[in-house]
C-alpha positions in Angstrom: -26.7 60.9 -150.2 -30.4 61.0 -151.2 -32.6 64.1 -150.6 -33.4 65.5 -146.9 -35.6 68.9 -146.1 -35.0 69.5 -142.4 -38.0 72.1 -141.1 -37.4 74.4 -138.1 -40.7 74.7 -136.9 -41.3 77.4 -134.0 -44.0 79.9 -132.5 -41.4 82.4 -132.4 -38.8 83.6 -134.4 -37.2 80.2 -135.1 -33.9 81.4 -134.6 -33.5 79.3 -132.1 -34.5 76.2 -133.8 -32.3 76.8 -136.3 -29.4 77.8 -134.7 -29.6 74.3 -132.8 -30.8 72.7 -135.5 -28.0 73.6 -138.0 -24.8 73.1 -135.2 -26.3 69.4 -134.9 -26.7 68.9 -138.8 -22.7 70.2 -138.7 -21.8 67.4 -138.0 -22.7 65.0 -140.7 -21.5 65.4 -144.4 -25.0 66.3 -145.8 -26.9 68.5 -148.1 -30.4 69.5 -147.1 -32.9 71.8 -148.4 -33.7 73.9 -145.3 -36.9 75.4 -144.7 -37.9 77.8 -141.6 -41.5 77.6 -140.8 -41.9 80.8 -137.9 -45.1 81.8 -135.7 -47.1 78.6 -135.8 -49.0 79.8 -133.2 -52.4 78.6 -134.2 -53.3 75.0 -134.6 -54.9 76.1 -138.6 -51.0 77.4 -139.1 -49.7 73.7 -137.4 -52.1 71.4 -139.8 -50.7 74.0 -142.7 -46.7 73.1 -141.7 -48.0 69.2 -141.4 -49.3 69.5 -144.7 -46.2 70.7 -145.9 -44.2 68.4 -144.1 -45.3 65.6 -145.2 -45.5 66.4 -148.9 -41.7 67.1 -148.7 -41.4 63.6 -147.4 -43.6 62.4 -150.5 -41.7 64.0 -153.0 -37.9 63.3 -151.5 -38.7 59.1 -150.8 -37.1 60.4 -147.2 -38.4 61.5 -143.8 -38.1 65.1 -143.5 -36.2 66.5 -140.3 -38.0 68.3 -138.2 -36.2 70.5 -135.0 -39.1 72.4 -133.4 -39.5 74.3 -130.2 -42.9 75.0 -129.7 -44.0 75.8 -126.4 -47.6 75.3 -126.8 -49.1 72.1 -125.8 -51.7 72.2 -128.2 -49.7 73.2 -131.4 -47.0 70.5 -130.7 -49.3 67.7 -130.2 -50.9 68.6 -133.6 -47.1 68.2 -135.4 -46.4 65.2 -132.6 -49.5 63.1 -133.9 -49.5 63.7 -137.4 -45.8 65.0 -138.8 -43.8 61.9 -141.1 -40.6 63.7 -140.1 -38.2 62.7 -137.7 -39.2 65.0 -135.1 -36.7 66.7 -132.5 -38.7 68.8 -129.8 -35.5 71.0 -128.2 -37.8 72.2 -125.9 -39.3 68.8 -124.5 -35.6 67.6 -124.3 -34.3 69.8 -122.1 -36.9 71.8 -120.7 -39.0 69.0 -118.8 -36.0 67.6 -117.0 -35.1 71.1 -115.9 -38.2 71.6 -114.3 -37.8 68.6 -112.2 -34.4 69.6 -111.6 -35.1 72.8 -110.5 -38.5 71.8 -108.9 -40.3 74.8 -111.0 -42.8 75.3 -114.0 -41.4 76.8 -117.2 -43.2 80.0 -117.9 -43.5 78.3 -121.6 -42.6 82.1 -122.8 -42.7 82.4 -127.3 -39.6 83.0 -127.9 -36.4 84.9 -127.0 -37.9 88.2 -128.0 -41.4 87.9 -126.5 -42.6 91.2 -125.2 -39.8 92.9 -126.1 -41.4 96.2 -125.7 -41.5 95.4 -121.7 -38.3 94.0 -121.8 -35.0 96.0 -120.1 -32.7 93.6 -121.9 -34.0 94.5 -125.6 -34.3 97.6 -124.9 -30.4 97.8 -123.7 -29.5 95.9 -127.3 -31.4 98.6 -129.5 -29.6 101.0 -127.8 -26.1 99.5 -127.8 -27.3 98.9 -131.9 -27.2 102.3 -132.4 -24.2 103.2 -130.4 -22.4 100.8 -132.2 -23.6 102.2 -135.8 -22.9 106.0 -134.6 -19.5 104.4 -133.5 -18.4 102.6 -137.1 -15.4 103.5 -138.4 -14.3 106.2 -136.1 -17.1 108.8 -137.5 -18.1 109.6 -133.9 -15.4 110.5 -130.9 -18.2 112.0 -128.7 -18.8 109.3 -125.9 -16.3 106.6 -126.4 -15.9 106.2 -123.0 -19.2 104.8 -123.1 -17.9 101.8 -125.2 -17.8 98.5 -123.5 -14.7 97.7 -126.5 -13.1 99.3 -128.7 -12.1 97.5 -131.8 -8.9 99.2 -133.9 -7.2 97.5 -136.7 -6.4 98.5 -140.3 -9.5 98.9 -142.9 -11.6 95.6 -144.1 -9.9 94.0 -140.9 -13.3 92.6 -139.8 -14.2 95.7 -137.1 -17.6 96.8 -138.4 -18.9 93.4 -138.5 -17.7 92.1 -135.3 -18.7 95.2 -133.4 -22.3 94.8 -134.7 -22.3 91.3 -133.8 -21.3 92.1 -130.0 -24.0 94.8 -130.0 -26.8 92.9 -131.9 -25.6 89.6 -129.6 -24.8 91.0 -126.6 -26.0 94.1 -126.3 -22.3 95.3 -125.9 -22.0 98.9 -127.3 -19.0 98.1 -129.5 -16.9 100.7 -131.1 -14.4 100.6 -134.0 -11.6 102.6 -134.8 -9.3 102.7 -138.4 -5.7 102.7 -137.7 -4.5 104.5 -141.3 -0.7 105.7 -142.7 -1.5 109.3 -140.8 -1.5 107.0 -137.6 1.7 105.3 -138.7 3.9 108.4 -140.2 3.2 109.8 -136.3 3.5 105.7 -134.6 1.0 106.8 -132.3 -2.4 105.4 -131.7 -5.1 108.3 -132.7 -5.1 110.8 -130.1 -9.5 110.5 -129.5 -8.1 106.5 -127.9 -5.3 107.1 -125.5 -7.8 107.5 -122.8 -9.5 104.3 -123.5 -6.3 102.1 -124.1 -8.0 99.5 -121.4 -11.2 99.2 -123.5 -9.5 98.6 -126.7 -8.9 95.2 -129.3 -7.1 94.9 -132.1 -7.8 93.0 -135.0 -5.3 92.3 -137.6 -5.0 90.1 -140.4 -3.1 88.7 -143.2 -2.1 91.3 -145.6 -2.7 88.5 -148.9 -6.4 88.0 -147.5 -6.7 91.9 -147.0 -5.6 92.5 -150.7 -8.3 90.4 -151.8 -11.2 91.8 -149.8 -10.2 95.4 -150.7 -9.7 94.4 -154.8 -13.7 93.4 -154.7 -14.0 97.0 -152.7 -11.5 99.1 -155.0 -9.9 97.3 -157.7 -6.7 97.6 -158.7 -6.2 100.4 -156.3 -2.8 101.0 -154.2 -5.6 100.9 -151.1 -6.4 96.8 -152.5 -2.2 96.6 -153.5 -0.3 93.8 -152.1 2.4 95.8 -151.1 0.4 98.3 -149.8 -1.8 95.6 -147.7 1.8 94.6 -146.2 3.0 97.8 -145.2 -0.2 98.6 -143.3 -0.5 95.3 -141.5 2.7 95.3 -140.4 2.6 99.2 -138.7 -1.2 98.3 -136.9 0.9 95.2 -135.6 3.9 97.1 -134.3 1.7 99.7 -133.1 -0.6 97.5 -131.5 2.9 95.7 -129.7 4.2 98.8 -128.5 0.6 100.2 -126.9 0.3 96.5 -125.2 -3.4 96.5 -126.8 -4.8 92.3 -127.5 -5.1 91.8 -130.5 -5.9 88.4 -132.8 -5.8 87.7 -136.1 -9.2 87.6 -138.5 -7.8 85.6 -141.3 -9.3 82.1 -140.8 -11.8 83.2 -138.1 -15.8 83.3 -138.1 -17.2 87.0 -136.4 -18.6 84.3 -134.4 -15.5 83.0 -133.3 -13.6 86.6 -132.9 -16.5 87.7 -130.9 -15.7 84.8 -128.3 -12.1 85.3 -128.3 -13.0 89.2 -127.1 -15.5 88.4 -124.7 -13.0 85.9 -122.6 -10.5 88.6 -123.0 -12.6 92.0 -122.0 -14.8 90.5 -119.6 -17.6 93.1 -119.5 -19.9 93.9 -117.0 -23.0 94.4 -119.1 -24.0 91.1 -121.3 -27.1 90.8 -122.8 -28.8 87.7 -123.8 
């Protein structure tokens, strides 16, 4: 396959351009050089990402791919006009016939985060951020009940990353709890989350898998041993059966795609996007 750059070109962030941009490249077998090209929000900073673009075409002998969303007129028609790329304006594509569809102008807002300062919904993230890092690993009890989920599951089960992801995603102030062998001598879930048995998830996971994540942690360790790993899994599990709490397993899964399987099964009030 010869040589592609793919640009994401944006006035914002271009997270968004490259979220999209990246789930459409998925599907073809292809390696690109990726480049992010954020806050082109001048038409000197468009002519300086056309300048670039086009020199990447030069030196790969291939169109560069370009997914943009710029919302001004001015700057797109600059990279419209003069880019070599193949371009792909999200934006254009779906936002036009939406306004027809609806019958109402865009408000051609920069970005998801513009005015964030102003805005309730970012605020509600930062805040369900910090919950969620006050909440890691069971170091706070103090407000749980605040928690829109709870996660529980043995250590290195995926918890910590997954809650961040609902609270940094979502704005869902996500907790996580560590079932350990004190749990499991006394086959009880931790006393601080019998109250909240309604809020909680577990998260489990292949006790071959967990050995290997907690060897790169603490090698050679009877917390990374096999049998160990085994043990563990298998009380979380039986405990997890017997308090009737959902659980799924982390093994093969993205926090992308654990995150989804939560969210259909919690249903919470409060989503941010």
């Amino acid at each position: 396959m010869a040589k592609r750059t793919v640009f994401f070109i944006s006035d914002g962030t271009g997270i968004t351009a490259e979220t999209f941009g990246n789930a459409i490249l998925a599907q073809f077998e292809i390696k690109a050089h990726r480049v992010r090209l954020p806050f082109v929000d001048t038409v000197d900073k468009a002519h300086q990402a056309i300048r670039q673009i086009n020199h990447a075409g030069e030196m790969d002998g291939n169109r560069p791919i370009v997914f943009t969303t710029l919302v001004n007129m001015d700057i797109l028609k600059v990279i419209t006009d003069q880019c070599s790329g193949m371009l792909l304006d999200m934006f254009g594509t779906f936002v036009h016939p939406l306004e027809n569809e609806l019958g109402i102008k865009s408000n051609h807002r920069v970005g998801r985060f513009s005015d964030a300062s102003k805005s309730a919904e970012y605020n509600s993230r930062i805040e369900a951020i910090n919950f969620s890092l006050a909440h890691d690993d069971g170091q706070m009890n103090r407000d749980l009940e605040q928690s829109d989920v709870i996660l529980v599951g043995v250590s290195r089960s995926g918890k910590t990353p997954t809650s961040l992801y609902l609270a940094m995603q979502y704005g869902l102030k996500a907790s996580n709890y560590p079932l350990i062998p004190e749990d499991f001598d006394r086959r009880q879930l931790p006393p601080a989350l019998v109250p909240h048995k309604s809020k909680l998830f577990g998260l489990t996971i292949q006790p071959e898998r967990l050995s290997e994540i907690r060897q790169e942690r603490r090698p050679n360790s009877r917390y990374a041993a096999l049998e160990n790993c085994r043990m563990e899994v298998s009380e979380a599990e039986a405990m997890m059966r017997r308090a009737g709490i959902r659980s799924l397993s982390t093994t093969t899964k993205s926090i992308e795609e654990i995150a989804t399987t939560i969210l259909q099964e919690i249903h919470p009030d409060r989503l941010a996007y």
